[in-house]
C-alpha positions in Angstrom: 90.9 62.2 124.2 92.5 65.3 125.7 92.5 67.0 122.4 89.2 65.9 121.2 88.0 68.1 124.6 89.8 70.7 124.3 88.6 70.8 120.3 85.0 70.3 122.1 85.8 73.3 124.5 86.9 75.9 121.6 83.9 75.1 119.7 82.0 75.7 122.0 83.5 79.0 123.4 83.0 80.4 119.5 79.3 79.1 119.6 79.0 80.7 122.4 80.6 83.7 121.1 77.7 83.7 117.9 74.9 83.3 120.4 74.3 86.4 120.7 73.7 87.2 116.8 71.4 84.4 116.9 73.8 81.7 114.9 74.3 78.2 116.1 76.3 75.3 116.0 75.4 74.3 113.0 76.1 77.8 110.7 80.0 77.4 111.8 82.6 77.4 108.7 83.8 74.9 106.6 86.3 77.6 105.4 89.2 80.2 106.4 88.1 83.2 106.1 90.6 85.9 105.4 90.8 89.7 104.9 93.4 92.8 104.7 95.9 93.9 102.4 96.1 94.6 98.9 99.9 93.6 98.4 99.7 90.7 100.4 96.3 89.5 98.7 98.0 87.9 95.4 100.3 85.8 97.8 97.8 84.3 100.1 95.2 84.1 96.9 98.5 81.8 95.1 98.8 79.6 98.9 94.9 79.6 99.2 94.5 77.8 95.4 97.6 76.0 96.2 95.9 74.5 99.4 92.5 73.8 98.2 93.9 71.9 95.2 97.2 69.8 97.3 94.6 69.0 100.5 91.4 67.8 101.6 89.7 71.5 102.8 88.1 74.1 101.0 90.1 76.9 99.1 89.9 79.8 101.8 88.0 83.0 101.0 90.4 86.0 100.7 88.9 89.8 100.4 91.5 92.8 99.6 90.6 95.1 102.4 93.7 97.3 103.0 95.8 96.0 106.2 94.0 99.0 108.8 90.3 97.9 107.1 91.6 93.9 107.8 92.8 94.7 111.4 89.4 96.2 112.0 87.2 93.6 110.8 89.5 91.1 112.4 89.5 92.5 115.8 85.4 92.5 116.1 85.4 89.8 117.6 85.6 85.8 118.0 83.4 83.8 116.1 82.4 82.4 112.8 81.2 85.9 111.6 84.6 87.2 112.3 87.5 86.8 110.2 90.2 84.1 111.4 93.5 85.3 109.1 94.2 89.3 108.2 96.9 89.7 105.7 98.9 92.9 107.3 102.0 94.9 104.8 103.2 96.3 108.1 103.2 95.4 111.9 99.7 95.5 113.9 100.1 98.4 116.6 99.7 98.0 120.0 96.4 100.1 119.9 94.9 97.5 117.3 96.0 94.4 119.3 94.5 96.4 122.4 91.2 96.9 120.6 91.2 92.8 119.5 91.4 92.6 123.5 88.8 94.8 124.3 86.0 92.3 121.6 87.7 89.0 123.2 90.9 88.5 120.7 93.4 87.8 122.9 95.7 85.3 121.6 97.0 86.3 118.1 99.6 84.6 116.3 102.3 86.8 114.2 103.5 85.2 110.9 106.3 86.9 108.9 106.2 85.9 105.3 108.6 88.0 103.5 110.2 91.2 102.3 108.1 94.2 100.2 109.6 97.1 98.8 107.2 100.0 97.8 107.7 101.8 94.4 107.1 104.5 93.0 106.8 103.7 89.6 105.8 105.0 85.7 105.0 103.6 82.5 108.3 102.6 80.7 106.7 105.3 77.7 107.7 108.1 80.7 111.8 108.7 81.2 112.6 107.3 84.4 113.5 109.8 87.3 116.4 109.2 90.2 115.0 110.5 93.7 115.9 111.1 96.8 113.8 110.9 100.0 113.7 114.6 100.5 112.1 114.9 96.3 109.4 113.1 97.6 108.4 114.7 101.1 108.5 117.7 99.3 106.5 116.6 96.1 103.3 115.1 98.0 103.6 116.8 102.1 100.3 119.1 102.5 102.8 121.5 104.2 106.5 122.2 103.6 109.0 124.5 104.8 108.7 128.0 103.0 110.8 127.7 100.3 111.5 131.9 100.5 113.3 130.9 103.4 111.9 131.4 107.1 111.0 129.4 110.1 107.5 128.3 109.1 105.6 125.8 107.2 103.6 126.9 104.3 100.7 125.2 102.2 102.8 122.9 99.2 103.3 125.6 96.4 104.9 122.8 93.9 103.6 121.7 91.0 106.0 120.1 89.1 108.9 118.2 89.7 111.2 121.0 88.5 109.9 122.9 91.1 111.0 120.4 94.0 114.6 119.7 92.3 115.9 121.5 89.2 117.1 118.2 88.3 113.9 116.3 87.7 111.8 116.5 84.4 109.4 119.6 84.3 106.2 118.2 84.1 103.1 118.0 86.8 103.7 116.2 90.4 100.6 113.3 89.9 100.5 110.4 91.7 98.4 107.7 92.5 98.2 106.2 95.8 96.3 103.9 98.2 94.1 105.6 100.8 94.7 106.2 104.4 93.1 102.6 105.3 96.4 100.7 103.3 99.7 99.3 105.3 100.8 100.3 102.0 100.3 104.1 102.3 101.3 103.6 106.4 104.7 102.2 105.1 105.0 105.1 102.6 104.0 107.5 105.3 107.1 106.3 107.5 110.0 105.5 104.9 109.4 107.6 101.9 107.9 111.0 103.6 109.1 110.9 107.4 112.5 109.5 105.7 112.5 112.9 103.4 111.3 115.3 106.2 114.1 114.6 108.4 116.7 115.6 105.3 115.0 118.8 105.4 116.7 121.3 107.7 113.4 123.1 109.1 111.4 119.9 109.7 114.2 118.0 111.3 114.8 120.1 113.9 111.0 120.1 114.6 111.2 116.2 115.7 112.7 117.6 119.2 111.4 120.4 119.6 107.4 120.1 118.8 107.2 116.2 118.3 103.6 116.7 117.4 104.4 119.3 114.6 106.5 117.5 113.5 104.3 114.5 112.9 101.5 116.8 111.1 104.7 117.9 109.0 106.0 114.6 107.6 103.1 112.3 107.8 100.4 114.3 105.9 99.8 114.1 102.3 98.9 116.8 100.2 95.1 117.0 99.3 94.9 119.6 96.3 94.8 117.2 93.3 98.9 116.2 93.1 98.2 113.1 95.1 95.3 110.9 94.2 94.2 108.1 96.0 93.3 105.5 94.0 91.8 102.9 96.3 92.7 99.4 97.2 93.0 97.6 93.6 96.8 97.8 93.4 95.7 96.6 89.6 93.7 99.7 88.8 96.7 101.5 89.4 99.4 99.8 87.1 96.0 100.5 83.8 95.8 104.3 85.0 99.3 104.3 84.7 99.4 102.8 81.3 96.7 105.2 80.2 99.0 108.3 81.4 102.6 108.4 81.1 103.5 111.5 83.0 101.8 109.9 86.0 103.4 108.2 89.2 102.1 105.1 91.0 102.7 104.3 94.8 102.2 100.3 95.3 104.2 97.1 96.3 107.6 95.5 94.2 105.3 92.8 93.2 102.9 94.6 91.2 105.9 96.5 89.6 107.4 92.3 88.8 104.4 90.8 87.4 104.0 94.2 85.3 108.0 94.6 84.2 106.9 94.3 80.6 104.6 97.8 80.6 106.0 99.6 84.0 109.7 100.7 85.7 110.3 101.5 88.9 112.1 104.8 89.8 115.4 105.4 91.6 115.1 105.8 95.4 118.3 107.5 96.9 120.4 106.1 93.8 118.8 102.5 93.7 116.7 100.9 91.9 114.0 98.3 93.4 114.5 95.1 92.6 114.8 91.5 94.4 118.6 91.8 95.4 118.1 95.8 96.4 114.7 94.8 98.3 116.6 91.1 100.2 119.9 93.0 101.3 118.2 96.1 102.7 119.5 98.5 100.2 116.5 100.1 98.6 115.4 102.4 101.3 111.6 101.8 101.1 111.2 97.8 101.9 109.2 96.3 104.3 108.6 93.4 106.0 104.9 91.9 105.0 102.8 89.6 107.6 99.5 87.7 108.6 98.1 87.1 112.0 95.6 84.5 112.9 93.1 84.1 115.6 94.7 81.1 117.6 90.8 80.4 119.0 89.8 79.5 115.6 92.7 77.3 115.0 91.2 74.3 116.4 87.5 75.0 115.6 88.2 76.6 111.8 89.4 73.5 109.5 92.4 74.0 107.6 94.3 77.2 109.7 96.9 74.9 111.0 97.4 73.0 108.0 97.0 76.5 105.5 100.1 78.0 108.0 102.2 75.3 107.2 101.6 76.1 103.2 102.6 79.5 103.6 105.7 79.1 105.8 107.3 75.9 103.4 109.7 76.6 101.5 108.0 75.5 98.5 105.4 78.6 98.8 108.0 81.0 100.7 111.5 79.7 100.3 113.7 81.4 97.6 112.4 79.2 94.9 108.9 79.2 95.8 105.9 79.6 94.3 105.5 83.1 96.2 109.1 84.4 94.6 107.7 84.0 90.9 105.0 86.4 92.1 107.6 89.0 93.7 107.8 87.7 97.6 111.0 88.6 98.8 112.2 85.7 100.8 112.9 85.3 104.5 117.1 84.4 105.0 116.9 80.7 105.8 117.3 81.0 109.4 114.4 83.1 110.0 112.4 81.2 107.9 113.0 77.8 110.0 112.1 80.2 113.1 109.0 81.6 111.4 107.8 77.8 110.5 108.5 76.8 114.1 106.5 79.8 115.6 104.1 79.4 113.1 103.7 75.3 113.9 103.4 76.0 117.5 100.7 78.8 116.9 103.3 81.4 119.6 101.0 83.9 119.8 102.1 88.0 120.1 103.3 89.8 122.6 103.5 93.6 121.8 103.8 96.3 124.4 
């Protein structure tokens, strides 16, 4: 009885929440609706199928947003119009989850569902290159310390990857990349670039003295054609890639898995990305990959509860899960038990 009111209540507090777009009661969802990233997309499209087929609700609806464009969308608001599930490849921020607070979304549950590296990767027709973090700050900053020496920064002047290390082949810097919008490019942003600035004498010393400069320094990507942002379809990528060989491609491990037959990934500080590097922490750019849910729509939405408990088993997320043959790094067991238990009793986020 007391759960069939407070099921009565939560409906009600979203239909009240549609009222004023004109909906009703009776335009309410028979499906999760979910949005966000690109890298996370293929896992929660493989639980989604898994969980229309193996229960008795409808196979959720899943759009490839980028994690910042999914945040948005699902921080609008409560209600049926509003997303309940965004797919995240990093951690919401506290300035998002203040936003969802500001449009009513107060309780939001955190679900960690795995490990991520990011690659940088080629076609296997292109020899592979080893880099380090400071190659890559210096092949794709806007800015970079002036390389005739001198305490300032100066508009990139490299064009090839000879240029940035003798070592590396001499042929054009060109990379592909996910825009601004992508937890992808955020990720890339903090390990690979900020990782690179702070090898770089000029720009490490910047992080205490002119924190802001320092910031503009390691976190902005050149705009004169090197770098080209290729959008949200990790999959257009990995083709443009194919078509050109001397061409890089910035994405997530499991784009680089299911494509091992036409792509490689490249060394990263001596390392090479794969599911043992990514799971013990040694390849320098992994990440860990998450959803959040609306705990409001839980008991109003059908499915959420039930669609959590898919994602967090081990048969989807364990180490021989469904989501590992798609390139999921898996939780160590003890977290995983953790995450299911958080996940079960919908233990909503505290950031501050």
């Amino acid at each position: 009885m007391l759960n069939l009111k407070k099921t009565t209540l939560l409906a009600a507090a979203v239909t009240m929440a549609l009222g004023s777009t004109g909906a009703t009661a009776q335009t309410a969802r028979d499906y999760i609706y979910i949005v966000g990233s690109s890298t996370v997309f293929p896992f929660a499209t493989a639980v989604a199928e898994q969980f229309g087929k193996a229960t008795k609700f409808k196979t959720p609806k899943i759009e490839s947003t980028g994690s910042g464009g999914g945040i948005k969308l699902f921080c609008d608001g409560i209600g049926v119009q509003h997303p309940d599930v965004v797919n995240s490849s990093r951690r919401i921020k506290q300035s998002e989850v203040d936003t969802c607070a500001k449009n009513g979304v107060t309780d939001i549950v955190e679900v960690k569902i795995g490990f991520d590296g990011i690659v940088l990767a080629s076609s296997k027709k292109s020899p592979p290159m080893k880099l380090s973090l400071k190659d890559i700050y210096l092949a794709l900053a806007k800015d970079v310390p002036d390389p005739k020496g001198g305490s300032r920064l100066v508009p990139n002047p490299y064009l090839t990857w000879k240029d940035v290390n003798p070592g590396l082949p001499d042929k054009k810097i060109e990379v592909l990349g996910p825009p601004p919008t992508s937890g992808t490019r955020d990720a890339f942003v903090e390990l690979a670039m900020e990782g690179g600035c702070k090898k770089v004498p000029y720009t490490h010393d910047l992080e205490k003295a002119d924190p802001k400069a320092f910031k503009a320094a390691c976190f902005t990507v050149r705009e004169d054609g090197a770098f080209i942002e290729a959008g949200e379809n990790d999959n257009l990528i990995v083709q443009k890639l194919e078509a050109n060989p001397n061409a890089y491609g910035i994405f997530g491990y499991s784009y680089l898995e299911q494509n091992m037959d036409r792509l490689e990934g490249e060394f990263v500080e001596g390392v090479v990305p794969e599911f043992e590097t990514i799971s013990s922490g040694k390849y320098p750019l992994s990440r860990m990959l998450y959803i959040y849910v609306k705990k409001t729509h839980a008991d109003v939405i059908p499915g959420i509860r039930e669609y959590l408990t898919e994602f967090t088993s081990d048969k989807a997320s364990g180490p021989e899960g469904y989501l590992a043959d798609k390139g999921l790094i898996p939780l160590p067991e003890k977290d995983r038990k953790q995450v299911r238990d958080d996940a079960k009793a919908l233990k909503t986020l505290a950031l501050q």
